[in-house]
PDB file with one MODEL, atoms N, CA, C and O in Angstrom:
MODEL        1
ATOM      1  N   UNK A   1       0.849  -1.169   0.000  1.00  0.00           N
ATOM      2  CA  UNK A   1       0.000   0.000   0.000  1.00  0.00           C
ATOM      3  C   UNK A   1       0.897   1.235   0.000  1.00  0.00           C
ATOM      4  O   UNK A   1       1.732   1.583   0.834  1.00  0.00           O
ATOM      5  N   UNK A   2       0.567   1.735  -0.993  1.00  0.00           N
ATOM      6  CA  UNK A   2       1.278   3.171  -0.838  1.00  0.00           C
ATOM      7  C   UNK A   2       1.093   4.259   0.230  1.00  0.00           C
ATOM      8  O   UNK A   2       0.101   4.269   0.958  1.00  0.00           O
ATOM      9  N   UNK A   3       2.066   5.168   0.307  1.00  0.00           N
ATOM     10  CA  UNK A   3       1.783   6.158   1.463  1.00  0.00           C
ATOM     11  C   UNK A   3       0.890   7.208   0.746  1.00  0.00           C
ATOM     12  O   UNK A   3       1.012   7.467  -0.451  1.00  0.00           O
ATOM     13  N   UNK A   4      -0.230   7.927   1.762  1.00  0.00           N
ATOM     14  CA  UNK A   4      -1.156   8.698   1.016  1.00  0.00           C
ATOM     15  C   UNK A   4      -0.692  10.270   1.092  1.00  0.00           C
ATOM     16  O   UNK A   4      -1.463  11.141   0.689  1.00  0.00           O
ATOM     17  N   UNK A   5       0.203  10.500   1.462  1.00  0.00           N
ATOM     18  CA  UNK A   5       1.201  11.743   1.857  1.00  0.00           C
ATOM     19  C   UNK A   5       2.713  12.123   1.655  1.00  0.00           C
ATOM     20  O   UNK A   5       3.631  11.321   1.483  1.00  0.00           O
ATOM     21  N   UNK A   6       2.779  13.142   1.694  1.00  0.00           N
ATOM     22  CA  UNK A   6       4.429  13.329   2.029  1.00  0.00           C
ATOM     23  C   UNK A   6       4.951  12.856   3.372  1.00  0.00           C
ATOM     24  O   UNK A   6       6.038  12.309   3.556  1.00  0.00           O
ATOM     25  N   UNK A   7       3.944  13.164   4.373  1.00  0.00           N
ATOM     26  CA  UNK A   7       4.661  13.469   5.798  1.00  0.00           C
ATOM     27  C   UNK A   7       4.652  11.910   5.850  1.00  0.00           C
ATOM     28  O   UNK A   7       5.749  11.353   5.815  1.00  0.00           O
ATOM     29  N   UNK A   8       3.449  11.102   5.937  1.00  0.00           N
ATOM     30  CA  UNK A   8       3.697   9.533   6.133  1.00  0.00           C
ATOM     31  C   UNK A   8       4.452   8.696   4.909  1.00  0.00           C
ATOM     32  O   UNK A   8       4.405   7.467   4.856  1.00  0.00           O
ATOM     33  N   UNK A   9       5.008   9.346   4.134  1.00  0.00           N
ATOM     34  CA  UNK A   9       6.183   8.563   3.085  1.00  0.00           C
ATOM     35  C   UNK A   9       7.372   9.010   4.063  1.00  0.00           C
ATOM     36  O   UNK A   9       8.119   8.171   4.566  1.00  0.00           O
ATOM     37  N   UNK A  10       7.528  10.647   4.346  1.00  0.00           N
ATOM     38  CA  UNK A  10       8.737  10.740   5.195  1.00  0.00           C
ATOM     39  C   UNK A  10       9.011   9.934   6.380  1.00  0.00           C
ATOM     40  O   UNK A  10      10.103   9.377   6.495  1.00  0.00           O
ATOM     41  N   UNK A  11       8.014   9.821   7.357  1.00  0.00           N
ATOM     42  CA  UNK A  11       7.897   8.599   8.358  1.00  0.00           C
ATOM     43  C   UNK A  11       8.434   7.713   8.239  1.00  0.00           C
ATOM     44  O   UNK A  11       9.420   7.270   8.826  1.00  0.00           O
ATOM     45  N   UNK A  12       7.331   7.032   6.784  1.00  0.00           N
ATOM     46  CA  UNK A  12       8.103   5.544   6.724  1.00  0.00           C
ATOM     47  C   UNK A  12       9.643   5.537   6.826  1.00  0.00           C
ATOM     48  O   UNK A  12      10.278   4.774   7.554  1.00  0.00           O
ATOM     49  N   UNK A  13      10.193   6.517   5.974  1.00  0.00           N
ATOM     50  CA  UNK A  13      11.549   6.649   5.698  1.00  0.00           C
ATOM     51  C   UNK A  13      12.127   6.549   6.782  1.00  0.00           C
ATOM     52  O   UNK A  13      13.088   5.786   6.682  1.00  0.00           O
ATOM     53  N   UNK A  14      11.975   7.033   7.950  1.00  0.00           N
ATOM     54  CA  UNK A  14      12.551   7.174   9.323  1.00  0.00           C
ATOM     55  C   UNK A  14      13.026   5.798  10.250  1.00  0.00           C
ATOM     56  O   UNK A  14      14.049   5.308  10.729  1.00  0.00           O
ATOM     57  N   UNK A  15      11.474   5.516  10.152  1.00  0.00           N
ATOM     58  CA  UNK A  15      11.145   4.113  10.863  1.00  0.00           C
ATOM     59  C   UNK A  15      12.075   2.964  10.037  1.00  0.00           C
ATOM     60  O   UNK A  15      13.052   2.348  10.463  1.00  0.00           O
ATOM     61  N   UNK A  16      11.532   2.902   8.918  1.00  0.00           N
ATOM     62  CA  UNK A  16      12.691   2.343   8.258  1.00  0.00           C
ATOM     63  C   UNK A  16      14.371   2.099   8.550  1.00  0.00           C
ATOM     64  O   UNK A  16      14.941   1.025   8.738  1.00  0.00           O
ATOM     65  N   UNK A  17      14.894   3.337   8.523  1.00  0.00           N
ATOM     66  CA  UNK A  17      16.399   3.605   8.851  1.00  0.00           C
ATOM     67  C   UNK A  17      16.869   2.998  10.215  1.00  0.00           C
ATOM     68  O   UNK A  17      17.866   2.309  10.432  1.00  0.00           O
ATOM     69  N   UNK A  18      15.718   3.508  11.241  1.00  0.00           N
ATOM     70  CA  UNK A  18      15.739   2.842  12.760  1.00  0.00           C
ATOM     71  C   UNK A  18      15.654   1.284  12.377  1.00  0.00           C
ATOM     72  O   UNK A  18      16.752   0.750  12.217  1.00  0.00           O
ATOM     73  N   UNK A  19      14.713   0.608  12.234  1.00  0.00           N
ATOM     74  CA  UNK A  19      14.458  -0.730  11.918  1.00  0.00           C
ATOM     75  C   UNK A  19      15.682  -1.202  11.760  1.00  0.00           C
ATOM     76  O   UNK A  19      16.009  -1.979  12.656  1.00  0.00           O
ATOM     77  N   UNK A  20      16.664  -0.968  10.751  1.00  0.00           N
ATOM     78  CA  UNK A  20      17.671  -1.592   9.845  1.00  0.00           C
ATOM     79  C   UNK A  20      18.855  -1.356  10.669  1.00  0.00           C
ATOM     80  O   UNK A  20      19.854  -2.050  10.482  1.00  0.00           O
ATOM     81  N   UNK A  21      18.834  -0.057  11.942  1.00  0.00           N
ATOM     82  CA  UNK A  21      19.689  -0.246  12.372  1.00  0.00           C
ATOM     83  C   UNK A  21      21.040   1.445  12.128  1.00  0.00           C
ATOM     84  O   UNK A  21      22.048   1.800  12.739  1.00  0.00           O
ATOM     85  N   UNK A  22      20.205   2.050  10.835  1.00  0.00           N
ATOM     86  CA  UNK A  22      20.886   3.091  10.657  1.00  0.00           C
ATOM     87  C   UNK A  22      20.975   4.572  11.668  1.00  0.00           C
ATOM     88  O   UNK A  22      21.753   5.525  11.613  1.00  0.00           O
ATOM     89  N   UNK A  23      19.984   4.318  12.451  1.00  0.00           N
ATOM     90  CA  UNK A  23      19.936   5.403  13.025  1.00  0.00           C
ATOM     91  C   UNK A  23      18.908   4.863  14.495  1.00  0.00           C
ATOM     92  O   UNK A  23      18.133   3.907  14.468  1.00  0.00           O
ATOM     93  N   UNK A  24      19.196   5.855  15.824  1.00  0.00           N
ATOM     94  CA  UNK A  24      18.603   5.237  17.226  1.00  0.00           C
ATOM     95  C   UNK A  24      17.156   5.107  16.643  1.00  0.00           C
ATOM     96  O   UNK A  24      16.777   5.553  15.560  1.00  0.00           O
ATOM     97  N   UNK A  25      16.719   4.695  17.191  1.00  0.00           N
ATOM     98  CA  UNK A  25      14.934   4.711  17.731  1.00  0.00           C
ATOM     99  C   UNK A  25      14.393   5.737  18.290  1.00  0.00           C
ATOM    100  O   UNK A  25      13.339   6.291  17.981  1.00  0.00           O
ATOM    101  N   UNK A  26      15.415   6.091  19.454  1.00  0.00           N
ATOM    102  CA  UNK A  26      15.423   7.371  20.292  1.00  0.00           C
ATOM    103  C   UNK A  26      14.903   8.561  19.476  1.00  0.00           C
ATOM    104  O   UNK A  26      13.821   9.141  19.578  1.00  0.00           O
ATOM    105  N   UNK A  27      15.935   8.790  18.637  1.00  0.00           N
ATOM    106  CA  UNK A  27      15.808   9.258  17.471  1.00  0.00           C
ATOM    107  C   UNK A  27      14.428   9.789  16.842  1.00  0.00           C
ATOM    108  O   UNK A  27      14.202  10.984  16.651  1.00  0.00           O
ATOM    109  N   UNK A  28      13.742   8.987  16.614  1.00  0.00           N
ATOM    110  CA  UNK A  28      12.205   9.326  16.161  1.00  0.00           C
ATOM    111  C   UNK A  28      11.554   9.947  16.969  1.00  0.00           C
ATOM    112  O   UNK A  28      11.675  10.108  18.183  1.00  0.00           O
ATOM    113  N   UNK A  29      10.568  10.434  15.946  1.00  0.00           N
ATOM    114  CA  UNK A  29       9.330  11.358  17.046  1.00  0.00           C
ATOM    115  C   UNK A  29       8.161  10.874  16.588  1.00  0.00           C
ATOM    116  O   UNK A  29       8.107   9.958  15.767  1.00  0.00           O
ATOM    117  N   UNK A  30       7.170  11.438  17.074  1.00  0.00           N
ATOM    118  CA  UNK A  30       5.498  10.808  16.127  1.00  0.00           C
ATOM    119  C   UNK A  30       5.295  10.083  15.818  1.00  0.00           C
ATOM    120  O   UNK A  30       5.317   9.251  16.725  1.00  0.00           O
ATOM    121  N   UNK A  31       4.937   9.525  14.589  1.00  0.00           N
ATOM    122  CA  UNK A  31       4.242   8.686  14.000  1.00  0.00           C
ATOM    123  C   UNK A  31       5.399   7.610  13.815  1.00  0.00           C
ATOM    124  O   UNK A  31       5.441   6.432  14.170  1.00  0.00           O
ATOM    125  N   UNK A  32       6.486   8.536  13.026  1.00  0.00           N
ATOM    126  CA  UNK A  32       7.590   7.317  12.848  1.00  0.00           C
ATOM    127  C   UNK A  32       7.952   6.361  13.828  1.00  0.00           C
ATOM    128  O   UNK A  32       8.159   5.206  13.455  1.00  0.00           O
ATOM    129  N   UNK A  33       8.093   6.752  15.383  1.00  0.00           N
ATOM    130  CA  UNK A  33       8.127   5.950  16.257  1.00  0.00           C
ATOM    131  C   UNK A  33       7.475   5.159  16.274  1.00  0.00           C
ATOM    132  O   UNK A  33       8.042   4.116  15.950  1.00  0.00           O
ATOM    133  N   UNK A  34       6.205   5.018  16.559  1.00  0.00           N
ATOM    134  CA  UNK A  34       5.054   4.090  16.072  1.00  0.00           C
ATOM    135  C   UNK A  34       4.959   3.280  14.904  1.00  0.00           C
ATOM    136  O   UNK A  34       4.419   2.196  15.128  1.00  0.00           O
ATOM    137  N   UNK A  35       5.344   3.486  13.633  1.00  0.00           N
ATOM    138  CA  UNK A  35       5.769   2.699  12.764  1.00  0.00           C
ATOM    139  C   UNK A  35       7.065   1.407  12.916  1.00  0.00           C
ATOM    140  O   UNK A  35       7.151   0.181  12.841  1.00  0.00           O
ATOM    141  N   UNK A  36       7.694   2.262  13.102  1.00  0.00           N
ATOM    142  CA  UNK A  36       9.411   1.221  13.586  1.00  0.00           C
ATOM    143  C   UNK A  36       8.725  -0.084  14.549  1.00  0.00           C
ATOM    144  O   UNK A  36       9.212  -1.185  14.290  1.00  0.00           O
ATOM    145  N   UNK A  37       7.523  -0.056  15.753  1.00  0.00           N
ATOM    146  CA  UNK A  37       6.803  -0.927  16.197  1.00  0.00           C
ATOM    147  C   UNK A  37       6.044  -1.954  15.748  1.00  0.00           C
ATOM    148  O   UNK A  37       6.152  -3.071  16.254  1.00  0.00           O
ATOM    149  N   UNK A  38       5.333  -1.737  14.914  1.00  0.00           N
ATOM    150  CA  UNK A  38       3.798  -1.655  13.873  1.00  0.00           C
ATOM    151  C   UNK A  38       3.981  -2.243  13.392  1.00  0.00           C
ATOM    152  O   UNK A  38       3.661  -3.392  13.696  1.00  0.00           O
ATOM    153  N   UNK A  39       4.676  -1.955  12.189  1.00  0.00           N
ATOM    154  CA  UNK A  39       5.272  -2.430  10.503  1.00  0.00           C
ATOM    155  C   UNK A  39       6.318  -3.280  10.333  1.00  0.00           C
ATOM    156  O   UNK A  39       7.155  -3.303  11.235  1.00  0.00           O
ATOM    157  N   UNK A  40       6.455  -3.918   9.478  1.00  0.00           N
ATOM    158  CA  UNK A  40       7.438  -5.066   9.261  1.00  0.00           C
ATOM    159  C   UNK A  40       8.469  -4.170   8.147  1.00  0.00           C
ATOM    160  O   UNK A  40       8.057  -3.136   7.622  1.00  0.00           O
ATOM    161  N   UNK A  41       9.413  -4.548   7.962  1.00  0.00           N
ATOM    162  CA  UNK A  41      10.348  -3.506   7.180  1.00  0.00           C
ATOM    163  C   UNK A  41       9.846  -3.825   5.660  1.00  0.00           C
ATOM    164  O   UNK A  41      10.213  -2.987   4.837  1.00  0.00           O
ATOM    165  N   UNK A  42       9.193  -4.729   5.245  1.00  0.00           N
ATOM    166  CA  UNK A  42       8.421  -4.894   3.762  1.00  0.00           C
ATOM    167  C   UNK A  42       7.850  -3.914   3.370  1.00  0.00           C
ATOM    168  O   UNK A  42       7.910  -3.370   2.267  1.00  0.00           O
ATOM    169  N   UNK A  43       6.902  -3.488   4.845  1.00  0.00           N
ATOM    170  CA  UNK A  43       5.906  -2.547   4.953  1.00  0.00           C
ATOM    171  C   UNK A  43       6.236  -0.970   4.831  1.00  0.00           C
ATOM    172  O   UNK A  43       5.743  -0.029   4.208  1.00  0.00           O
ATOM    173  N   UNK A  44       7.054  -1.101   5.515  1.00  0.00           N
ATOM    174  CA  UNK A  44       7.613   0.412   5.709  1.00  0.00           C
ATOM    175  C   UNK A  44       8.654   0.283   4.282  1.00  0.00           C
ATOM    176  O   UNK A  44       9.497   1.161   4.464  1.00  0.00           O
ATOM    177  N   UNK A  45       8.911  -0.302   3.177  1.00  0.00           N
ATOM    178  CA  UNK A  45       9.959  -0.072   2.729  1.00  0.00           C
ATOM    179  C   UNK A  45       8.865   0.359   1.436  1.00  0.00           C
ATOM    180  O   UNK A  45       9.215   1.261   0.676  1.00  0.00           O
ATOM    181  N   UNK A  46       7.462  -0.367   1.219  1.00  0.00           N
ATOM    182  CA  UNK A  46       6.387  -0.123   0.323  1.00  0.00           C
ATOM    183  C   UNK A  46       6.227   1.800   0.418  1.00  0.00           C
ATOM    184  O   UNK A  46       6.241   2.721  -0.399  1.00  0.00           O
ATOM    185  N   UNK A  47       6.104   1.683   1.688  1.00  0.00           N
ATOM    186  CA  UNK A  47       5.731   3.152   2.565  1.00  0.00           C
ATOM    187  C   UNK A  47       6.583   4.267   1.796  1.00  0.00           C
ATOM    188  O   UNK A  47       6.046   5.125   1.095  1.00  0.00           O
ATOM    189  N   UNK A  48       8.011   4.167   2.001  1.00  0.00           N
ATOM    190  CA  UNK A  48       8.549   4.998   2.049  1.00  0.00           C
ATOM    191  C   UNK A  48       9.351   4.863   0.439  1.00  0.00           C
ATOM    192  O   UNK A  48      10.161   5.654  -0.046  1.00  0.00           O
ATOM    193  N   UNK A  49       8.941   3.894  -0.014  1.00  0.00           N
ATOM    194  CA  UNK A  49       9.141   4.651  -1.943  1.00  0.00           C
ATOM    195  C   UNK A  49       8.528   4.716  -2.787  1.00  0.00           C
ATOM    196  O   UNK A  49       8.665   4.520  -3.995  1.00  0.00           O
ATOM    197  N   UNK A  50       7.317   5.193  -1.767  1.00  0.00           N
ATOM    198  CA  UNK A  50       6.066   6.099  -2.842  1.00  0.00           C
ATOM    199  C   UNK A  50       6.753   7.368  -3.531  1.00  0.00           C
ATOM    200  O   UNK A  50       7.552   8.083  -2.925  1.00  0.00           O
ATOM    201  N   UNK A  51       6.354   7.583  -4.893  1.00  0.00           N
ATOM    202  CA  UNK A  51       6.874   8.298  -5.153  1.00  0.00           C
ATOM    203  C   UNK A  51       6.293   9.816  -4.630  1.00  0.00           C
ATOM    204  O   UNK A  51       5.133   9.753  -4.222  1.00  0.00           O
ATOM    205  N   UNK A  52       6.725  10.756  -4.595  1.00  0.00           N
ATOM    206  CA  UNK A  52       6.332  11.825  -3.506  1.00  0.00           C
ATOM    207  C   UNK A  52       5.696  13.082  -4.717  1.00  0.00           C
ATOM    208  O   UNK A  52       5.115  14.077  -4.284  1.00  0.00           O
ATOM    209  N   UNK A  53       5.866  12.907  -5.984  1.00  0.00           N
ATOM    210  CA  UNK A  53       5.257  13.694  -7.185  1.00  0.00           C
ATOM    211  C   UNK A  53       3.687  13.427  -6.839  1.00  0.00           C
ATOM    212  O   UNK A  53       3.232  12.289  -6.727  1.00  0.00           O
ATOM    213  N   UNK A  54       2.974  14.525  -6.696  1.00  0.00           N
ATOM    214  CA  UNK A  54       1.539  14.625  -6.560  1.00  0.00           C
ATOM    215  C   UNK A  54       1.057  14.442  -5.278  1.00  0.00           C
ATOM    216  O   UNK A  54      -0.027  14.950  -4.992  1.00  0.00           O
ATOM    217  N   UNK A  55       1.819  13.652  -4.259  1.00  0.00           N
ATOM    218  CA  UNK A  55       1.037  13.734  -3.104  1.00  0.00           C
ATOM    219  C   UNK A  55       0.898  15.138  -2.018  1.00  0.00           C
ATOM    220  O   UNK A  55       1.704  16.063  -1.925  1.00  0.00           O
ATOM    221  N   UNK A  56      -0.242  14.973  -1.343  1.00  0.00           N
ATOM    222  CA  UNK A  56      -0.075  16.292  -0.581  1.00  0.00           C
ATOM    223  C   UNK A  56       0.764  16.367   0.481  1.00  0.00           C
ATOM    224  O   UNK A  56       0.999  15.232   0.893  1.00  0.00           O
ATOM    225  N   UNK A  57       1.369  17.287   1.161  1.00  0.00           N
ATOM    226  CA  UNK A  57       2.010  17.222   2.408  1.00  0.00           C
ATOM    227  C   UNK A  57       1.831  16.367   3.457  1.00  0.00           C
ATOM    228  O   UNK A  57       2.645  15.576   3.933  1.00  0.00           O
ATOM    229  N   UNK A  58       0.279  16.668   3.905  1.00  0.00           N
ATOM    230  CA  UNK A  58      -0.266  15.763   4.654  1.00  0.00           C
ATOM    231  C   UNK A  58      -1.771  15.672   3.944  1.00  0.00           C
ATOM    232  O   UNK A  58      -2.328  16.296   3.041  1.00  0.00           O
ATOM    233  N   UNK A  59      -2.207  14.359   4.989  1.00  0.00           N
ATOM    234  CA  UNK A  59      -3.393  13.492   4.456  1.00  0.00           C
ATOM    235  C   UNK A  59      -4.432  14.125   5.227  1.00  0.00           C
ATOM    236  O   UNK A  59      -4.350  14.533   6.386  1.00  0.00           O
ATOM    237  N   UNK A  60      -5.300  14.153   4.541  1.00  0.00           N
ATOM    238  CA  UNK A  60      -6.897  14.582   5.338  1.00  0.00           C
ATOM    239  C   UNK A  60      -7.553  13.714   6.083  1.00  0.00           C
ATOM    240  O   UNK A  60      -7.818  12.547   5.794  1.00  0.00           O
ATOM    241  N   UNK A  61      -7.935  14.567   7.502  1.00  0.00           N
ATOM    242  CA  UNK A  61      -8.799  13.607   8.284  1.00  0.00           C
ATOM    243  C   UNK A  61      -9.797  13.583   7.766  1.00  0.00           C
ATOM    244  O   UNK A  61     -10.216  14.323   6.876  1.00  0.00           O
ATOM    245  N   UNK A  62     -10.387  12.542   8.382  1.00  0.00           N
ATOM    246  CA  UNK A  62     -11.481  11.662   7.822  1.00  0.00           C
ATOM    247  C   UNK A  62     -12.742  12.518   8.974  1.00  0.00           C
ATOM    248  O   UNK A  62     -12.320  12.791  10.098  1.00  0.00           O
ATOM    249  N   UNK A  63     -13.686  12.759   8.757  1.00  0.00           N
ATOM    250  CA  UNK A  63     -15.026  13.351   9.699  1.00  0.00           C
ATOM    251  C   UNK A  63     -15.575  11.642  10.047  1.00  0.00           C
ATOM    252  O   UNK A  63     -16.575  11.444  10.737  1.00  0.00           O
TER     253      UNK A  63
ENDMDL
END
């Protein structure tokens, strides 16, 4: 599944890097933290190479 945003493609990217080992955990803030938990690195790797042409910054809440 693709990411529906910039900010949650950037995430993935984060969580990702932590996962693998490139960077602390500590490290993260928000959402990405929560991802690095969540997601399996398949998941987050789908996530984070969406391509980022056309998506919005961030995603709209839902009412």
């Amino acid at each position: 599944m693709p990411a529906k945003s910039k900010a949650q493609q950037k995430a993935a990217g984060a969580a990702l890097a932590a996962k693998r080992g490139e960077i602390k955990k500590s490290e993260l803030k928000g959402a990405s933290r929560q991802m690095v938990d969540s997601m399996s690195e398949n998941q987050l790797e789908e996530f984070a190479s969406t391509k980022r042409k056309g998506l919005p910054a961030h995603k709209e809440k839902a009412d």
